[in-house]
DRENDO-1510 file (C-alpha; in Angstrom, 1 decimal, always signed):
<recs>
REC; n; res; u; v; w
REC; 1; UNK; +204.7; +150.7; -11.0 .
REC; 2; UNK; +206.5; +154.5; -11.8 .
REC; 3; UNK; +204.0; +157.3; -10.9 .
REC; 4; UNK; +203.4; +159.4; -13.8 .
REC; 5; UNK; +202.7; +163.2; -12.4 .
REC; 6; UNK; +200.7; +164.6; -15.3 .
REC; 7; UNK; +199.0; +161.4; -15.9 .
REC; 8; UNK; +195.1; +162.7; -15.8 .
REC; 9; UNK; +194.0; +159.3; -14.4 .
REC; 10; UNK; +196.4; +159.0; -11.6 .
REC; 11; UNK; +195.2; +159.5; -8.0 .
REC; 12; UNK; +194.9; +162.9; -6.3 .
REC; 13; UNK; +195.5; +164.1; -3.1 .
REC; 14; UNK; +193.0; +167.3; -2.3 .
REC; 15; UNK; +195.8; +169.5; -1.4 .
REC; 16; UNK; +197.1; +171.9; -4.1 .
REC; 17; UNK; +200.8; +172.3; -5.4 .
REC; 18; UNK; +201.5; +175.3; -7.7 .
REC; 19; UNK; +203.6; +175.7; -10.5 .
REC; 20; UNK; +204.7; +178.7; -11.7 .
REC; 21; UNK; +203.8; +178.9; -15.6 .
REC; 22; UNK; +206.7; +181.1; -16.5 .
REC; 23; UNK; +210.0; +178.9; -14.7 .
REC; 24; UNK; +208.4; +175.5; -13.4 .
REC; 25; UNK; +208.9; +176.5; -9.8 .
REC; 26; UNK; +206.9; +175.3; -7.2 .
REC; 27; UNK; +205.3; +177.4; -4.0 .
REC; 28; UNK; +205.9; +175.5; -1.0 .
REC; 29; UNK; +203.5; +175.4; +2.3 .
REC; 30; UNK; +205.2; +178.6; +3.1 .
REC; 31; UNK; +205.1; +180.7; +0.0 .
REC; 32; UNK; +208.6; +180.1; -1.0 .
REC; 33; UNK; +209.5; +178.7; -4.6 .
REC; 34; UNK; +211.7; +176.1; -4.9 .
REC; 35; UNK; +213.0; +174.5; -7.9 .
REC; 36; UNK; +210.8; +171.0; -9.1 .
REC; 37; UNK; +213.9; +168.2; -8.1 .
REC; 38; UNK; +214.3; +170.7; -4.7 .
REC; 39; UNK; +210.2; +169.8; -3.7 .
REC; 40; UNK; +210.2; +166.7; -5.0 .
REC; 41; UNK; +212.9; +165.6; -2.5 .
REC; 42; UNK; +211.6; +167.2; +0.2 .
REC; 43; UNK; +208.3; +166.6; -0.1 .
REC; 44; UNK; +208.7; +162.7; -0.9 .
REC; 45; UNK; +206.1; +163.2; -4.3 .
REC; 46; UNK; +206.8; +159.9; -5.9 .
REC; 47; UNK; +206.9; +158.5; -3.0 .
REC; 48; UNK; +203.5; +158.9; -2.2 .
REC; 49; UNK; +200.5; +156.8; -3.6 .
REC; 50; UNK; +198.5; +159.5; -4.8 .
REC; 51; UNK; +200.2; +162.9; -5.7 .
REC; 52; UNK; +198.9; +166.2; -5.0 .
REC; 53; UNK; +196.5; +168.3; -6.9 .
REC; 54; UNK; +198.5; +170.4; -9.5 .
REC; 55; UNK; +197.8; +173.8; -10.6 .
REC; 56; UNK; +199.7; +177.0; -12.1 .
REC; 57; UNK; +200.1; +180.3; -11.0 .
REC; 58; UNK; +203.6; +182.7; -11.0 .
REC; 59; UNK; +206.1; +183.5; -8.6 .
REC; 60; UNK; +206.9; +186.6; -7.8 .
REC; 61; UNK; +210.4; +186.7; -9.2 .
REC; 62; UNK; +208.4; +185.9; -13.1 .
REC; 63; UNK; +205.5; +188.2; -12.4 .
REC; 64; UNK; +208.2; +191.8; -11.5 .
REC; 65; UNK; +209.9; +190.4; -15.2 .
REC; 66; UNK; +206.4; +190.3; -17.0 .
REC; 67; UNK; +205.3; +193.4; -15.4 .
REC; 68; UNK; +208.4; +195.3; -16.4 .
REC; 69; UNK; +208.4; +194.3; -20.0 .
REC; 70; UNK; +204.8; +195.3; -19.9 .
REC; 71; UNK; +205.3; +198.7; -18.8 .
REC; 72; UNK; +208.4; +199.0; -21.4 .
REC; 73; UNK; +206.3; +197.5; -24.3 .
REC; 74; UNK; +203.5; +200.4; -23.2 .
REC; 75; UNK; +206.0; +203.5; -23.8 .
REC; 76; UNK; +207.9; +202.1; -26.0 .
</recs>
């Protein structure tokens, strides 16, 4: 049976993988982000018979973008 990721039913590890809400990044164990096929791969994800916790958040290389266009937007 396919594992569906965003499935609301399907099992759940307790450990937490973040997505970046801007590019779809995710934060690995060591604060690097890594493009979704990248960690899937190296993590094993559907692979595994219950997938990890997911939740968003926003790597830094999104958050300097959204903070410069808000500093433009304020003296503009």
């Amino acid at each position: 049976m396919p594992l569906i990721p965003f499935k609301s039913k399907m099992p759940r590890r307790n450990d937490l993988l973040v997505i970046c809400s801007w590019c779809n990044k995710i934060r690995t164990e060591n604060g690097e982000w890594q493009e979704v096929k990248e960690t899937i791969k190296s993590l094993g994800l559907f692979e595994l018979d219950a997938l990890p916790t997911i939740s968003h958040g926003m790597c830094d290389s999104c958050y300097q973008m959204v903070w410069l266009k808000l500093e433009k937007s304020k003296t503009a």
